[in-house]
N, C-alpha and C positions, 0 to 999 in steps of 0.2 A: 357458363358451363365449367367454366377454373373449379367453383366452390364443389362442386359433384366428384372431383377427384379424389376428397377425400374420403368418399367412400367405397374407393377399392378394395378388393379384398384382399385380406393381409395386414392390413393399416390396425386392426384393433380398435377399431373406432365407434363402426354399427352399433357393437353389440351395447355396448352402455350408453348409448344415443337413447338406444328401444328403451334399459331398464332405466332412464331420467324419462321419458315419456309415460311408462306404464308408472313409476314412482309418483309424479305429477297427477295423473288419473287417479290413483289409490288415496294421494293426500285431498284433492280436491272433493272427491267420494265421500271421506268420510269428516272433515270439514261440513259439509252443504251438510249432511245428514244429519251432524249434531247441531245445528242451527236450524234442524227442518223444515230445508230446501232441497229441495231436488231439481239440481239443474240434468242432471244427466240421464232421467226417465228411468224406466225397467232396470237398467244393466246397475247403476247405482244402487238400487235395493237387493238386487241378485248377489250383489259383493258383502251387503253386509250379511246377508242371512246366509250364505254359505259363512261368511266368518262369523257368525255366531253355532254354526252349526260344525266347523270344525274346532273351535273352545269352547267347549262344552259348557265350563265354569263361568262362563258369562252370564250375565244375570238378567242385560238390558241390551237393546239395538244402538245408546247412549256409549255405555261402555264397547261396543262393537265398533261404533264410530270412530271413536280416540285409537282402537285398534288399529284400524284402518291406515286413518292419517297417521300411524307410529309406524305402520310397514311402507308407508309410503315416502314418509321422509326418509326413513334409513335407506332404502334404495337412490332415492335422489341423493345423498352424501356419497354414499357408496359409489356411485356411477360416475358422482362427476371427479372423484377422488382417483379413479383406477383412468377415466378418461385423459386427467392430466397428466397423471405418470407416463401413459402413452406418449404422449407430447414432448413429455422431459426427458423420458429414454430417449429420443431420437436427438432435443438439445445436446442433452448431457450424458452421453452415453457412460457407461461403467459405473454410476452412480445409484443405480435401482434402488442399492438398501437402504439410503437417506437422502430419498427424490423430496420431499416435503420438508425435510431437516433444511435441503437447501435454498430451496425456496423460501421457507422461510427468513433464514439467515439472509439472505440476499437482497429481500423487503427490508429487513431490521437496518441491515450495514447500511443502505440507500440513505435511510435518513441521518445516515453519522454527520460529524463534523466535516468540513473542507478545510486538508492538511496537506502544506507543500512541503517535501524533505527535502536538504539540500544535499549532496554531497556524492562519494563514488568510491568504490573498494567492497569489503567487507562491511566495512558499517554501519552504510546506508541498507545494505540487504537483508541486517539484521534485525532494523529498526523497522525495516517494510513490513518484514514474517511477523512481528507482533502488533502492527498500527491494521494489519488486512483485517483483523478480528471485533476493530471497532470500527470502522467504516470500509466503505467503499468512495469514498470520494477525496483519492489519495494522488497526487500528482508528485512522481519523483523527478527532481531536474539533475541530472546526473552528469559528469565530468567528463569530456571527450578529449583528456590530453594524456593518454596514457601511450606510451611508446614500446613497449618489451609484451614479449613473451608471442603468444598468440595473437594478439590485438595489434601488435606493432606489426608485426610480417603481414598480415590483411591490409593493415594501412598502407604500409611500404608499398604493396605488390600492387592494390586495387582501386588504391587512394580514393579511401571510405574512412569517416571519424571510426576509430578503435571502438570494435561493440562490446568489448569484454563484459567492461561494468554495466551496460545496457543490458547484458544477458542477465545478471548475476539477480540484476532489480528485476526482468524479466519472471522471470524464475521465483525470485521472493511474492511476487503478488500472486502468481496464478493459483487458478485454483483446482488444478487438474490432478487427475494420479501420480501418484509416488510416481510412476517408471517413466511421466513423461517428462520429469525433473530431471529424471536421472543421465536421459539421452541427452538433455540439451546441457550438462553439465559435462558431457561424457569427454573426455581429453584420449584423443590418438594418440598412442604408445609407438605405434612402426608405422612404418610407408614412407615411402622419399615423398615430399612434398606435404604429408596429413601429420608425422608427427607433430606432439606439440599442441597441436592445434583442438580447441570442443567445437561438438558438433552445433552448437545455439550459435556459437562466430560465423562458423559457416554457412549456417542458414540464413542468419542476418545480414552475412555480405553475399548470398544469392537471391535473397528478398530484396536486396540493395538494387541488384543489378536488374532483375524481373519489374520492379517496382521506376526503378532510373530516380529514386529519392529516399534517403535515409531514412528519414523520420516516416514516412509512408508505411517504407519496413518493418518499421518499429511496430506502428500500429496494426500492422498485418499478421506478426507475430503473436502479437499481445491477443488478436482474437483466437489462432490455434489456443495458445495456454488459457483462458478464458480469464485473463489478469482484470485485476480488481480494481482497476486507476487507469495512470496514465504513465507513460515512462517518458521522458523527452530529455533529449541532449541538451548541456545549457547553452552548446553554439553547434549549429552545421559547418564550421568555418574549419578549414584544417590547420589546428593554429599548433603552437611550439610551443612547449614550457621553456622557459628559461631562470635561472636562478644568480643570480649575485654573491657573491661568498664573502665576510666579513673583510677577507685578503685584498678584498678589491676584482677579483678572477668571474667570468662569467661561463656557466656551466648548462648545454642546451641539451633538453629531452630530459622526460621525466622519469624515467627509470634510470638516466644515470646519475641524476642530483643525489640521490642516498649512496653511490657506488664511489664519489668523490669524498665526501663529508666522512660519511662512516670510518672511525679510524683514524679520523685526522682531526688538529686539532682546528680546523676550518667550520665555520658554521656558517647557515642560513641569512646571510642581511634581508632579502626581500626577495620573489619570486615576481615574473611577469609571463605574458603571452606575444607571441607572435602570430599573427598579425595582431596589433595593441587596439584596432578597432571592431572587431569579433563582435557580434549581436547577437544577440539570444534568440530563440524564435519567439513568435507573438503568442504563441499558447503556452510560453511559460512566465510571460509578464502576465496575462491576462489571467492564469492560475495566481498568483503571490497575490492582486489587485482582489477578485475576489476568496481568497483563502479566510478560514478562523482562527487558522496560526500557521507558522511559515518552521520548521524544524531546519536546523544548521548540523552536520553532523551527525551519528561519531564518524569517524577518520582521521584520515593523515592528516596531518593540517597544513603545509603544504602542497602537497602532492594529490590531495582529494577533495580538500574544503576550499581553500584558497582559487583553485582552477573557473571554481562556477563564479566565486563575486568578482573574480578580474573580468569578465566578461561585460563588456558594457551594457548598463542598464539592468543587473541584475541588481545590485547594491541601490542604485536609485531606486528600484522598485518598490524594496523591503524597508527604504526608509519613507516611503510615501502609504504603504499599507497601513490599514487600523487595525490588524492581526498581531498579535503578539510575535516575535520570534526567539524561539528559544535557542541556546544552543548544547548541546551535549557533549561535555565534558569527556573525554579520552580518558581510561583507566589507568596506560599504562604510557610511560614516554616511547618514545621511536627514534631508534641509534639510525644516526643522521642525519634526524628530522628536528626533533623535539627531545635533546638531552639534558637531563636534568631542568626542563620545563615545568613551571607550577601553571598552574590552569588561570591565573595570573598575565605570565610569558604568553599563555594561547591568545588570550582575550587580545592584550594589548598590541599581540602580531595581526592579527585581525582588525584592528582599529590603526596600526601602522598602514596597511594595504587599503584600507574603504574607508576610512574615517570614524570618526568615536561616535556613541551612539546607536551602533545597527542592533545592537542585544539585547531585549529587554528582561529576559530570564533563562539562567545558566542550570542545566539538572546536572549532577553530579553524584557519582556513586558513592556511600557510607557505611565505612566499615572496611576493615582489615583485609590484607590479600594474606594468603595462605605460604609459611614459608617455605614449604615446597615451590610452589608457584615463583615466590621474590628470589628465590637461589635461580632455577632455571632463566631468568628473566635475567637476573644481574648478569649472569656468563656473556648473553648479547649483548648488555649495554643497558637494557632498560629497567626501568624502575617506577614503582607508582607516581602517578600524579599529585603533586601536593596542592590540596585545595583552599588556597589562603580566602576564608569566608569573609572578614571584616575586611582584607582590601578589596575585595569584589564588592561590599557593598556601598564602597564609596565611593564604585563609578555609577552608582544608582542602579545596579542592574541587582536582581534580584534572583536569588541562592533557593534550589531546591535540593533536599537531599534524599539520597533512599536505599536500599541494599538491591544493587543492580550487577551486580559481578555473577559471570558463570565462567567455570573455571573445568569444564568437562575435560575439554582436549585444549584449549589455547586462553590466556585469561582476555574475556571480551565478554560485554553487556549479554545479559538476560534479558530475549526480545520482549517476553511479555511482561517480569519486572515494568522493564523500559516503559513498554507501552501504557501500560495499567499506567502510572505513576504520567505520563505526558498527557494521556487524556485526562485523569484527573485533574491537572494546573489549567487545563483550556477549559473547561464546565465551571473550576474556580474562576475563572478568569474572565470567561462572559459572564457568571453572576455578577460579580463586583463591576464590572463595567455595566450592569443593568440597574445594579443598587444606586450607583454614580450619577446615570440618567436620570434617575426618579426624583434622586435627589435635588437636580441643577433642575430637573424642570419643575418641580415643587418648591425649589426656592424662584424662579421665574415669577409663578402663579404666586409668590406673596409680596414679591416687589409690586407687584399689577396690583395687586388688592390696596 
């Protein structure tokens, strides 16, 4: 009796149930007639000679017939066309004007690639907004060692991993109205205890507390925003950044590593975690294991990249995958992170921390930054990335380049640049690894012979 509810009144539903019924009738009508059969007695010949007798211009009961089944099918499209939209107003409300645009789009992204991002801040969520466009089977494993701001006083007070950068990816995949972006972006200005603080942190640490498990949360969220992947922290573990300073000095929590450095003439030796045993959860190893390519980056590189492969078994993971992993080149250096760093410096702090070999191809932006841009930038400290291409290519990793800068309000990758150009290296990339197959097994098949 469940099924009978949906035809209460109200629902929108009846009424294009009838016109695919009478649709159905009309086609079959005049189908059987032009094959002359009559499965349906009187009321079949009644239809066509009224529709001959209402087009007049008809010549034959032949051409009556094609009539027929042509009013008949258009009603069967028609009905089941308006009957879905019903369906999908109630999924996807606010969307009426391109109920079918997203449906479709929704079948199309399904069969995209399987792409894991690595990373946390701004750059992972740039790189999300332009990769949502080519698939849906997008797993971001994102950084949970951030300490300041909003994210830290949650943590402090509720001792929950920092959802900041969770929101931020949150936010980059979904696929919901502008305004619902807006609120979970939205940062309290007054109130004793709410300054400071967006309202997506909040939600996330009372989905925390509603839920009694983070990542739960995560997923709970992710269905409000109707997000296109998956978002997963690379540990539930409440760990410490910690830093090392050239001086020998060691420097804990990760908003204040850049507050120490900056300024001085102190640099980065090596980052770590506390607790140094930290696990990833099993649906972010089992995403890297089946992925088509594993994306490192953009971000800090300390502070945002570095955080997820200290985690154990993340770095084992990506060197046991047959997924390519790229990594994405930073535009700009970062005063107290990465000064005067060439994309070189990146690679080989990367390989300092997890060991040589994790990157198989490096994307990097080509072409000039704007000297408006490099004046504002030099006053903080920063300065383009220099991209030394022939020493990158003698750690065997392999150099993409392309015009990926947008320089609107802050100089930082162009998502869809980005994205365009990342999914093109992976369609390269499983070609040639299909050409490679054909090849080793068509040399097999002639050693046999």
């Amino acid at each position: 009796m469940e099924g009978f509810k949906w035809l209460y009144p109200g629902f929108k539903i009846k009424r294009w149930l009838l016109l695919i019924v009478l649709g159905a009738f009309l086609l079959i009508s005049g189908i059987t007639f032009i094959l002359g059969i009559t499965l349906l007695g009187s009321s079949q010949m009644n239809i066509i000679w009224l529709d001959l007798y209402f087009f007049k211009g008809l010549k034959s009961t032949l051409t009556g017939g094609l009539v027929v089944a042509g009013i008949g099918l258009v009603l069967i499209v028609f009905s089941i066309k308006r009957l879905a939209s019903s369906f999908l107003r109630v999924v996807y409300p606010g969307k009426t004007s391109s109920l079918w645009q997203l449906f479709y789009r929704r079948q199309y992204l399904a069969k995209g690639p399987r792409i894991v991002a690595i990373g946390g801040g701004t750059g992972l969520a740039v790189l999300l907004k332009g990769l949502k466009k080519y698939t849906r089977n997008l797993t971001a494993i994102v950084t949970v060692a951030d300490d300041g701001g909003s994210s830290g006083r949650l943590r402090k007070e509720l001792n929950i991993p920092p959802p900041g950068d969770i929101r931020n990816c949150l936010v980059a995949l979904a696929d919901t109205e502008i305004l619902m972006e807006e609120l979970f972006n939205y940062r309290f200005r007054q109130g004793e205890g709410l300054s400071g603080h967006s309202l997506g942190n909040l939600l996330i640490a009372a989905m925390t507390d509603l839920s009694g498990d983070f990542d739960r949360a995560i997923q709970e969220l992710a269905r409000v925003l109707a997000v296109g992947g998956r978002v997963i922290p690379s540990t539930t573990s409440q760990v410490v950044m910690g830093a090392e300073l050239t001086d020998g000095s060691i420097v804990f929590g990760e908003s204040n590593i850049p507050k120490v450095t900056q300024g001085f003439k102190k640099k980065i030796k090596r980052v770590f975690l506390e607790p140094a045993d930290c696990r990833p959860p099993e649906a972010a190893l089992e995403a890297i294991k089946q992925a088509d390519a594993v994306i490192i980056g953009p971000g800090s590189l300390y502070t945002s990249i570095l955080p997820n492969l200290l985690v154990q078994g993340i770095s084992e993971a990506l060197r046991k995958t047959s997924a390519p992993v790229f990594y994405i080149s930073n535009i700009m250096t970062q005063p107290g992170e990465t000064d005067n760093y060439s994309l070189l410096d990146h690679i080989k702090a990367i390989d300092n921390h997890c060991g040589k070999g994790l990157i198989d191809v490096v994307i990097a932006h080509s072409g000039s930054i704007s000297q408006r841009a490099r004046k504002r930038y030099s006053e903080k400290g920063a300065s383009p990335v220099i991209i030394n291409g022939s020493k990158v290519a003698k750690l065997g990793i392999e150099l993409r380049r392309g015009w990926l800068v947008d320089e609107t309000y802050v100089v930082r990758h162009n998502s869809d640049s980005l994205a365009r150009l990342i999914i093109e290296e992976i369609y390269r990339y499983q070609k040639r690894r299909r050409k490679n197959f054909i090849c080793s097994l068509w040399g097999k098949i002639r050693n046999l012979s």
